[in-house]
Backbone as CSV, one residue per row, in Angstrom:
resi,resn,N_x,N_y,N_z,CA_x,CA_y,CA_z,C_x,C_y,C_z
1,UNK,4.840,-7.448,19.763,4.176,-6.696,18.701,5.175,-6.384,17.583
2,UNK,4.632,-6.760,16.480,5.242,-6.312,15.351,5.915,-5.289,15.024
3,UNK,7.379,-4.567,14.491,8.061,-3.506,14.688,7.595,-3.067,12.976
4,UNK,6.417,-2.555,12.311,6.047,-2.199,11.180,6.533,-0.646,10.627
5,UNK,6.920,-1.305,9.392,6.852,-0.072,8.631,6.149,0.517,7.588
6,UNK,5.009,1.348,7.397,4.411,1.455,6.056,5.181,1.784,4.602
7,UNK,4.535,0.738,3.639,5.324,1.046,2.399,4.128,1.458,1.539
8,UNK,4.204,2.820,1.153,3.080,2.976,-0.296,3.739,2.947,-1.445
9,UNK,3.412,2.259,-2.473,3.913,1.914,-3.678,3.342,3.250,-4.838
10,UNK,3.803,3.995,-5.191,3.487,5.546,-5.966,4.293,5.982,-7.256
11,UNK,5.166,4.677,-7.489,5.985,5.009,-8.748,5.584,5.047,-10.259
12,UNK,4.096,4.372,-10.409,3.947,4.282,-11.745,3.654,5.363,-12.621
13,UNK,3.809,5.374,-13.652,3.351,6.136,-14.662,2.005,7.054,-14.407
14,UNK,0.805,5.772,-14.179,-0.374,6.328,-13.971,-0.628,6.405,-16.283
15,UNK,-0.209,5.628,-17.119,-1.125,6.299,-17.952,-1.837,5.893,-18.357
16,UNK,-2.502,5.106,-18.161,-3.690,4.347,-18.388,-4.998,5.534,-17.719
17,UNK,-4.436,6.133,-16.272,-4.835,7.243,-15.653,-5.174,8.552,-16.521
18,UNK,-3.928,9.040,-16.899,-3.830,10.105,-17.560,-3.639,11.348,-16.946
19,UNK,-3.638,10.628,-15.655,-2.497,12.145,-14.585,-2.489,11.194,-13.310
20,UNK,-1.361,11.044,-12.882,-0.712,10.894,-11.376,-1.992,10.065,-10.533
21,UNK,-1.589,9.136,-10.475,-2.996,8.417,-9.649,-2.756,8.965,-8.041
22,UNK,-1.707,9.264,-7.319,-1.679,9.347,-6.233,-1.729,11.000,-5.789
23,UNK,-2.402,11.394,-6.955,-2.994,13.064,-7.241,-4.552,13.156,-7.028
24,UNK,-5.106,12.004,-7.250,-6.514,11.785,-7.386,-6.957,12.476,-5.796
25,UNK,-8.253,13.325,-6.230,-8.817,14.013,-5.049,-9.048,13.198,-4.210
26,UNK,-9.349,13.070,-2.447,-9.073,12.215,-1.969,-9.268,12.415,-0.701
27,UNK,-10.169,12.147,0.057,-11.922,11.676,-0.208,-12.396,12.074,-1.248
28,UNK,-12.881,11.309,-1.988,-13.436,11.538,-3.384,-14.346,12.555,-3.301
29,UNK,-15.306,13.145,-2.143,-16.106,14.027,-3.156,-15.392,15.286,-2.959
30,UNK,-14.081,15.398,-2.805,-13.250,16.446,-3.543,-13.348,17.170,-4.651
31,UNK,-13.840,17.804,-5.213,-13.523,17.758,-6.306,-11.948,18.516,-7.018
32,UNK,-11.322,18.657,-6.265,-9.915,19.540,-6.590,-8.881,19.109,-5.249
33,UNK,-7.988,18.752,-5.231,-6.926,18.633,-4.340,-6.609,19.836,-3.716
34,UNK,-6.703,19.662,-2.290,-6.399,20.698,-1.670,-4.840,21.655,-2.216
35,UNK,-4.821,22.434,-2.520,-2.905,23.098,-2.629,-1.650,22.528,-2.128
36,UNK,-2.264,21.899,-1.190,-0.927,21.409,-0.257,-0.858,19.979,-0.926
37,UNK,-1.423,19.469,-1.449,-1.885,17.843,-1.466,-2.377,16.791,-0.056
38,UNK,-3.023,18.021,0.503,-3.735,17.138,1.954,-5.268,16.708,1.556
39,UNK,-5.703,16.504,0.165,-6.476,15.824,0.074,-6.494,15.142,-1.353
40,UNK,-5.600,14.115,-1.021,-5.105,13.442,-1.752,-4.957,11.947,-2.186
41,UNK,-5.080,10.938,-2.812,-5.481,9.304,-2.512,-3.868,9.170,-1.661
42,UNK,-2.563,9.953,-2.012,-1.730,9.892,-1.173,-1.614,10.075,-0.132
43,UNK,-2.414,11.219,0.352,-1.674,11.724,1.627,-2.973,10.614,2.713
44,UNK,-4.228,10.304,1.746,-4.971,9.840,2.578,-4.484,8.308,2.743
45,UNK,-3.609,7.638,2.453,-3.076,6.445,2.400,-1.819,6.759,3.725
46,UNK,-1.461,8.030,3.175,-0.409,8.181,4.745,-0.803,8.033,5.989
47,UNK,-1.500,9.443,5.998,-2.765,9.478,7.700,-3.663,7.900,7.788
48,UNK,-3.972,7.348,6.970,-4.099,5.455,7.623,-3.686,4.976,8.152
49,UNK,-2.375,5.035,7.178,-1.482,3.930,7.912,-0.509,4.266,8.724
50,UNK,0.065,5.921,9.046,0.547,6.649,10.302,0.032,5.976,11.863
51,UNK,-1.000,5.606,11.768,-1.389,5.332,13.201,-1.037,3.803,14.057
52,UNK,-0.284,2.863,12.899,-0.302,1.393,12.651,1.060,1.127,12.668
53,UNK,2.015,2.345,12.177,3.751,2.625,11.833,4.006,3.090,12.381
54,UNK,5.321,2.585,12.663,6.751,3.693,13.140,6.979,4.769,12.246
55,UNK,7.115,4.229,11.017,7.681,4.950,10.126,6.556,4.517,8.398
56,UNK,7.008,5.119,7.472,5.682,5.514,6.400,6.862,5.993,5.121
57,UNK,6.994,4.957,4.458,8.182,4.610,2.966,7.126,5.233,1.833
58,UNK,7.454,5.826,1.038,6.505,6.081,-0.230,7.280,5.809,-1.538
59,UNK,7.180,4.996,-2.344,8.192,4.827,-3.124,7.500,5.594,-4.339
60,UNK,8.695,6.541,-4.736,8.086,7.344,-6.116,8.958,7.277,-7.017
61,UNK,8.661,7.776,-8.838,10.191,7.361,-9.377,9.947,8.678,-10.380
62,UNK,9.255,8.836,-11.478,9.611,10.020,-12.269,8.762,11.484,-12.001
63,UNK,7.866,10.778,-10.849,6.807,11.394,-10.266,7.090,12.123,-8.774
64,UNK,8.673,11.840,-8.744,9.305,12.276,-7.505,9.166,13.837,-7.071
65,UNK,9.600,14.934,-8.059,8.923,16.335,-7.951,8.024,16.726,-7.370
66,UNK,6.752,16.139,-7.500,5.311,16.375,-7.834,5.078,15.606,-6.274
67,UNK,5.445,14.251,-5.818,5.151,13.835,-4.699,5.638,13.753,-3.422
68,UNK,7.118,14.464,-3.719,8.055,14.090,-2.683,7.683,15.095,-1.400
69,UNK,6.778,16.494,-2.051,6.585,17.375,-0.838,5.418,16.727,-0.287
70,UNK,4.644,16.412,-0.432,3.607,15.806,-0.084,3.606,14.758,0.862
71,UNK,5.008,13.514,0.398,5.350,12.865,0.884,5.980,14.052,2.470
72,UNK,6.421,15.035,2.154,7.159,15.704,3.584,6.551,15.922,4.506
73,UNK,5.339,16.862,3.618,4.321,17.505,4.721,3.504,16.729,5.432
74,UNK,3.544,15.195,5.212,2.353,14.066,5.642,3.356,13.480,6.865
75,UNK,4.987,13.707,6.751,5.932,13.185,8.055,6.365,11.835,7.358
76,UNK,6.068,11.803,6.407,6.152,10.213,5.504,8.014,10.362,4.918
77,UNK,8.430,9.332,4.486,10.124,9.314,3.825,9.564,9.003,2.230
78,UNK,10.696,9.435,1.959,10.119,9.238,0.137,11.687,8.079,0.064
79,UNK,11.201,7.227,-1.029,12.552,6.076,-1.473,12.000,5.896,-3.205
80,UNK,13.435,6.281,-3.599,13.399,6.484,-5.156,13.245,5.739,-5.440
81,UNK,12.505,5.101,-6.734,12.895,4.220,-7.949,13.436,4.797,-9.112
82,UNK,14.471,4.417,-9.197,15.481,5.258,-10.662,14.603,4.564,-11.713
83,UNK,14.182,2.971,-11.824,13.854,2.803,-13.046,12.405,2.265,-12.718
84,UNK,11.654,2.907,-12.414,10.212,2.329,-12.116,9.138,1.633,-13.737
85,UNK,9.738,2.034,-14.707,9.440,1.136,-15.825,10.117,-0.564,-15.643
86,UNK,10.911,-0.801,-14.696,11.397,-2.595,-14.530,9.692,-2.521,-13.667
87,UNK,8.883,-2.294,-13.324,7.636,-2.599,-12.486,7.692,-2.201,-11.138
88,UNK,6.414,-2.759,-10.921,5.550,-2.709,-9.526,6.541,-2.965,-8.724
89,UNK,7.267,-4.898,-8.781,8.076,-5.349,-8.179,9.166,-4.685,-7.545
90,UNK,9.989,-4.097,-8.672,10.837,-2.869,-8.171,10.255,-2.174,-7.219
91,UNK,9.330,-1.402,-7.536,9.464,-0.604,-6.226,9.526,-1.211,-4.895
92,UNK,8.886,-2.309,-4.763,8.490,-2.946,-3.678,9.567,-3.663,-3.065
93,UNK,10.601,-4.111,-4.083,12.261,-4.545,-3.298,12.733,-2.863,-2.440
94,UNK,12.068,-1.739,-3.572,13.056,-0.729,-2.602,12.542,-0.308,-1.822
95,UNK,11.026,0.058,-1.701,10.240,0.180,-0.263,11.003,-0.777,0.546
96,UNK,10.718,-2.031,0.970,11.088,-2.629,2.151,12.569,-2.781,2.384
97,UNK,13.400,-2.307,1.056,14.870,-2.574,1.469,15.210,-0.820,2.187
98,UNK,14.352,0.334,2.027,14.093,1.225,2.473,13.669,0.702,4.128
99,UNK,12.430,0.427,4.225,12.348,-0.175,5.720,13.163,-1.036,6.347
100,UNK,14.257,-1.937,5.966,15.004,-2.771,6.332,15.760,-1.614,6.967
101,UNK,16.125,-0.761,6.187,17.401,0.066,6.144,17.366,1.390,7.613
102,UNK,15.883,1.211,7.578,15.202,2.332,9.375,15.081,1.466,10.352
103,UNK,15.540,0.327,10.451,15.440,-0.468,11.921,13.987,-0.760,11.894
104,UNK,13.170,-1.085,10.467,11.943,-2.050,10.753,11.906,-3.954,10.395
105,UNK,11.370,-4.863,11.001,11.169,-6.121,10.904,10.235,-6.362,10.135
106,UNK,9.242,-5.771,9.745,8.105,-6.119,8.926,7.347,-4.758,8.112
107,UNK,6.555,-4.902,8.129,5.685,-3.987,6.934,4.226,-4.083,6.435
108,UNK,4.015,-2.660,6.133,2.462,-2.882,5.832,2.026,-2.190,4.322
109,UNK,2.394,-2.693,3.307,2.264,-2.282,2.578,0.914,-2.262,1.242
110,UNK,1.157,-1.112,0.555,-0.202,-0.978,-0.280,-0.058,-0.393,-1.456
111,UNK,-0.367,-0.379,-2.971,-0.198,0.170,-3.615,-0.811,1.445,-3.540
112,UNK,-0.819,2.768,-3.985,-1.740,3.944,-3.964,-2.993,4.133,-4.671
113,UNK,-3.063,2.994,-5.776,-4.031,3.155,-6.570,-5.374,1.745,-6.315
114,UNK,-5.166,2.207,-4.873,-6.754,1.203,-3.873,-6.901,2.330,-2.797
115,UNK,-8.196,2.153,-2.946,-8.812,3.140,-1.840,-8.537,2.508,-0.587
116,UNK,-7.729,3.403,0.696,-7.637,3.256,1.987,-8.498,2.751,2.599
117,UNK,-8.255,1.861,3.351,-9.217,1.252,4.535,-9.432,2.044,5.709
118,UNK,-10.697,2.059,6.295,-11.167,2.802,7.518,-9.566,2.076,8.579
119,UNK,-9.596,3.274,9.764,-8.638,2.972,11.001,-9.452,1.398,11.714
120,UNK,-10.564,1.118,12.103,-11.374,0.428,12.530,-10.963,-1.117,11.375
121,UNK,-10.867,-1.218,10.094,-10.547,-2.016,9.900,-9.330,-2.857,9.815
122,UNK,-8.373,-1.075,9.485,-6.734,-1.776,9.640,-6.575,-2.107,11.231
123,UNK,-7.147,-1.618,12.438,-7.032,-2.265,13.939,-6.856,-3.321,13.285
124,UNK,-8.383,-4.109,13.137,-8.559,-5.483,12.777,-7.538,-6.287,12.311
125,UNK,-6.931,-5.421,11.322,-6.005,-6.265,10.769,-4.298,-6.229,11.736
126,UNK,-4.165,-5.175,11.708,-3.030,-5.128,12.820,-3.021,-6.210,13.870
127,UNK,-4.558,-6.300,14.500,-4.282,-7.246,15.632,-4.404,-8.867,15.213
128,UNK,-4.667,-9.440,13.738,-4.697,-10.467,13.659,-3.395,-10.507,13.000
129,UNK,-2.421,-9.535,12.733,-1.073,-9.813,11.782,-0.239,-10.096,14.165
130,UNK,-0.224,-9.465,14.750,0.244,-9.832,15.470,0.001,-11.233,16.017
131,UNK,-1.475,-11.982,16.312,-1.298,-13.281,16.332,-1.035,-13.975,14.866
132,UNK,-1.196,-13.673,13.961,-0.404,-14.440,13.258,1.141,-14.914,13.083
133,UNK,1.596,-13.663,13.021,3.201,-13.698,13.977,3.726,-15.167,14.783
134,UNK,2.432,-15.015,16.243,2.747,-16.145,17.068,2.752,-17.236,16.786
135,UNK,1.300,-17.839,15.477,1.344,-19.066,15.000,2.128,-19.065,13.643
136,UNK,3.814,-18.170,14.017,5.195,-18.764,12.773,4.158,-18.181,11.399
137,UNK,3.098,-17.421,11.345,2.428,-17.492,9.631,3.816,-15.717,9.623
138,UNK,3.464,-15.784,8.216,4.898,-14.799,7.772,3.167,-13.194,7.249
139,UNK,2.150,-13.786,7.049,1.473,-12.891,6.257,-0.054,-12.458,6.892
140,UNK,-0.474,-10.841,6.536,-1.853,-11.215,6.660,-2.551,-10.244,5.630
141,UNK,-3.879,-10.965,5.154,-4.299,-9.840,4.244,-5.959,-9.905,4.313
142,UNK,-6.271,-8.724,4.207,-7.614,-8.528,4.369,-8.705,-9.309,2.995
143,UNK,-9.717,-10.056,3.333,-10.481,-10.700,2.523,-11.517,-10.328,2.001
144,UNK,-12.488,-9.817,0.902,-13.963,-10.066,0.617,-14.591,-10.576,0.025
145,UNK,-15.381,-10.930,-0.484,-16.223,-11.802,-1.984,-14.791,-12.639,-2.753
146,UNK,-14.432,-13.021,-1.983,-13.522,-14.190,-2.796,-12.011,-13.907,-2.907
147,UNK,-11.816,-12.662,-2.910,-10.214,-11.949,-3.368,-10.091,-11.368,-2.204
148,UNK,-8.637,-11.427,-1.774,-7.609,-10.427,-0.973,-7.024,-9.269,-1.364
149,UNK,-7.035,-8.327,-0.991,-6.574,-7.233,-0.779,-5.701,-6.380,0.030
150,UNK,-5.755,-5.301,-0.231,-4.271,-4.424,0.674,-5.032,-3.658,1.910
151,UNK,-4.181,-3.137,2.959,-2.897,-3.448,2.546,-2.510,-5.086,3.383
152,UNK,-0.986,-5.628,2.705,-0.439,-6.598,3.364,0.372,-6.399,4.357
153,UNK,0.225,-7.185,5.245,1.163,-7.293,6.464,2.076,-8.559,5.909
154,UNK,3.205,-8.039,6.375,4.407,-8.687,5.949,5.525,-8.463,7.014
155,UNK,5.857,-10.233,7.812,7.167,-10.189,8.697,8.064,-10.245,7.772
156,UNK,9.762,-10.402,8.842,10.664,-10.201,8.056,11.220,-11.197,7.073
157,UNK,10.198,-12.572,7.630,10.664,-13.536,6.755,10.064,-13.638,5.045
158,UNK,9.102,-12.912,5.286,8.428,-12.880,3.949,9.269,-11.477,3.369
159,UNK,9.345,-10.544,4.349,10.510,-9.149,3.015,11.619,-10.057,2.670
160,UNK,12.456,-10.772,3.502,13.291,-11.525,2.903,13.514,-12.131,1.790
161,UNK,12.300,-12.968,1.446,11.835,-13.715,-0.013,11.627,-12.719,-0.853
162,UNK,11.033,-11.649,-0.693,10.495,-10.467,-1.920,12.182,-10.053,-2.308
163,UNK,12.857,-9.486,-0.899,14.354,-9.210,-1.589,15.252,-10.547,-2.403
164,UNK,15.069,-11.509,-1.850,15.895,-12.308,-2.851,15.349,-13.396,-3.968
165,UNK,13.902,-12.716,-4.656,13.046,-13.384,-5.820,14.345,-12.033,-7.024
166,UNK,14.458,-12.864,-7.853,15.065,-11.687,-9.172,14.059,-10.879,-9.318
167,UNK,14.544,-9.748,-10.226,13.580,-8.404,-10.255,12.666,-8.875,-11.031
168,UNK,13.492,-10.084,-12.300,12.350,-10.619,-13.390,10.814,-10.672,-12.741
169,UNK,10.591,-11.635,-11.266,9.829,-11.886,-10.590,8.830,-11.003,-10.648
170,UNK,7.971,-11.439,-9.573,6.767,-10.428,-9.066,6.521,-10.790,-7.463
171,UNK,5.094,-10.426,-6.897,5.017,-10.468,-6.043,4.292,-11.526,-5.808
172,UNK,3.035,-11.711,-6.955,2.060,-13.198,-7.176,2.758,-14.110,-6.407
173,UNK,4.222,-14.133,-7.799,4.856,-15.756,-7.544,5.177,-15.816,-6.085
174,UNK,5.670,-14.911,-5.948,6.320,-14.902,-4.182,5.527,-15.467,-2.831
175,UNK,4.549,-14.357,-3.540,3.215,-15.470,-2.426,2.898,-16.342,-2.712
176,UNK,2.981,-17.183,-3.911,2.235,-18.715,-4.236,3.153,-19.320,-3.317
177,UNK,4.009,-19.021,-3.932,5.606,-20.101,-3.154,5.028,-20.222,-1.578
178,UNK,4.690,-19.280,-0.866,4.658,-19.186,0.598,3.372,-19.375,0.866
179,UNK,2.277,-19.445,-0.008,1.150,-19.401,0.488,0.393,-20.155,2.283
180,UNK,1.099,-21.005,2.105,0.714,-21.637,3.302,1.103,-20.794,4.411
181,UNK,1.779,-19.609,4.491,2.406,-18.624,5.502,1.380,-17.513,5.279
182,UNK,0.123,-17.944,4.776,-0.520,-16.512,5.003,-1.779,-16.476,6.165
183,UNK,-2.811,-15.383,5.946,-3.973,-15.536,6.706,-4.566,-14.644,6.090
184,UNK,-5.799,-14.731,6.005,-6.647,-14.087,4.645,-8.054,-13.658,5.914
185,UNK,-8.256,-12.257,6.406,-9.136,-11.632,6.942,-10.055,-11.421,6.935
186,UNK,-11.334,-11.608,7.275,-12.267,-11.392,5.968,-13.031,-9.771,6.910
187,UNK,-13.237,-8.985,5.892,-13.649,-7.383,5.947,-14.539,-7.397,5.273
188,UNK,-15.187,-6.196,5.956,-16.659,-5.585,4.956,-16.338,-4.759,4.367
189,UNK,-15.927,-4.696,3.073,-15.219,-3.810,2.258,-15.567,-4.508,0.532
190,UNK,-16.476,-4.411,0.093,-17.118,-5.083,-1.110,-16.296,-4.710,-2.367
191,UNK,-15.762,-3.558,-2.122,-14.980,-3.647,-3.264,-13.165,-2.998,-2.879
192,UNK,-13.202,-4.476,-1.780,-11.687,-4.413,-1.817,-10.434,-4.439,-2.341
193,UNK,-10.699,-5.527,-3.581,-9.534,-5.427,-4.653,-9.555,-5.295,-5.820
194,UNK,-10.719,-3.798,-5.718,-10.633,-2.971,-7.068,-9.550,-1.990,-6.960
195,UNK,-9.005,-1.824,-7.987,-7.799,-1.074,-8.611,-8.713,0.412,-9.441
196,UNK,-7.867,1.336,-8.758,-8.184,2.579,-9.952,-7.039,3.132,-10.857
197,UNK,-7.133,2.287,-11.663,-6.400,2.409,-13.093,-6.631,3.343,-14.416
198,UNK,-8.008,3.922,-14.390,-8.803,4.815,-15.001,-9.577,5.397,-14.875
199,UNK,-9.825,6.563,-15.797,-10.716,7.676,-15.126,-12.506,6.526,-15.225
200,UNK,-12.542,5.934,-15.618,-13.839,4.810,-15.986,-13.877,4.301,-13.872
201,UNK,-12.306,3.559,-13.951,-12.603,3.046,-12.618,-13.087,3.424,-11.322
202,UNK,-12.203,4.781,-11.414,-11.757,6.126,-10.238,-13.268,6.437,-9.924
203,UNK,-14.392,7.014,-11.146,-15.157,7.487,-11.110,-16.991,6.093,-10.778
204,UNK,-16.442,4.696,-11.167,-17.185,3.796,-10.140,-16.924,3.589,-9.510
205,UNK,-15.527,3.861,-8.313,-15.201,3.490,-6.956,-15.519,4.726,-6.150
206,UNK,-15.689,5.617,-6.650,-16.378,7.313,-6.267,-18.014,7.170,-6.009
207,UNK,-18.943,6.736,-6.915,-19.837,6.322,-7.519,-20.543,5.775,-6.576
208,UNK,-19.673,5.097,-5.447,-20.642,3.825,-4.735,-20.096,3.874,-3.436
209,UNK,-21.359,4.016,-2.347,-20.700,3.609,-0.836,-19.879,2.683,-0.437
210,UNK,-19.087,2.669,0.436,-17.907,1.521,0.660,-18.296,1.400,1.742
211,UNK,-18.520,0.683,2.966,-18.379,0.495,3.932,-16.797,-0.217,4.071
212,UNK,-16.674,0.301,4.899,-14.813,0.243,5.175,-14.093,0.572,4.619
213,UNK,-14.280,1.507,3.726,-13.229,2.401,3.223,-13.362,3.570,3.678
214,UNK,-12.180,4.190,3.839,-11.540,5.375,4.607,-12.267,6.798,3.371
């Protein structure tokens, strides 16, 4: 079995947002974040993927203040990005060079700004990233209506490639290169690789039942 570590990706700006995406109430019909931030798109991305990890990376960068207790009180590690304007990518070399660095082999990582998957579906996925493992594939990612989504399971041979692509890079290219090392899941989750990037988005992914989302 896979020795995983969760990585949530939490460094951006958010301004397209216009406040902290990983602030967003959370289960949505929140309407206010609990005080503590225990109801939170963060903390609810933690308690997911807590049950799947050893350990639970949150990478934050100017937003570190504001998330790092949150990150405490959830049992989660916080890993800086000094310059989270170089991108996404960045964070994601320092999440897993963060998990490299706790005695993990692989990873399950997700950006914060996708709604969590039910426990029932990440099983699913957990147990097909372990036979994938066996048949040498490096990847696994959950599927619906055509597109893949988070979070990804990632062995150590694939963090390997993410650490040594230049920062110029991304993550796209990384997976094209390897594509043949993946496995694509398919879930009942219809709107799996929608992004909430705005208060427009936040408020149609609120808007509409998910089956398999958390």
């Amino acid at each position: 079995m896979a020795n995983l570590c969760g990585v949530i990706l939490a460094a951006g700006e958010s301004s397209r947002m216009g406040r902290d995406k990983a602030l967003l109430p959370w289960p949505a019909n929140q309407s206010e974040p609990a005080p503590s931030g225990s109801a939170t798109l963060l903390s609810a991305h933690i308690a997911a993927v807590m049950p799947f990890a050893g350990a639970v990376v949150v990478v934050v960068g100017q937003n570190g203040d504001r998330l790092s207790p949150i990150v405490t009180a959830c049992g989660a590690t916080t890993a800086i990005n000094p310059a989270p304007e170089r991108g996404q990518f960045s964070s994601l070399q320092i999440g897993l060079s963060k998990a490299l660095a706790l005695g993990y082999d692989s990873a399950m990582i997700t950006p914060v700004d996708c709604a969590p998957l039910e426990q029932d579906t990440l099983a699913l996925l957990r147990r097909a990233f372990d036979d994938a493992l066996a048949c040498e594939r490096w990847a696994v990612a959950p599927h619906s209506n055509g597109r893949n989504g988070h979070p990804l399971f990632v062995s150590r041979e694939l963090i390997d490639a993410f650490l040594a692509a230049p920062s110029t890079s991304n993550a796209r290219e990384v997976k094209r290169t390897h594509r043949g090392r993946f496995v694509s899941v398919p879930v009942t989750v219809p709107d799996l690789a929608a992004d909430m990037n705005t208060p427009a988005e936040y408020e149609a992914m609120i808007a509409k039942p998910q089956t398999g989302l958390g």
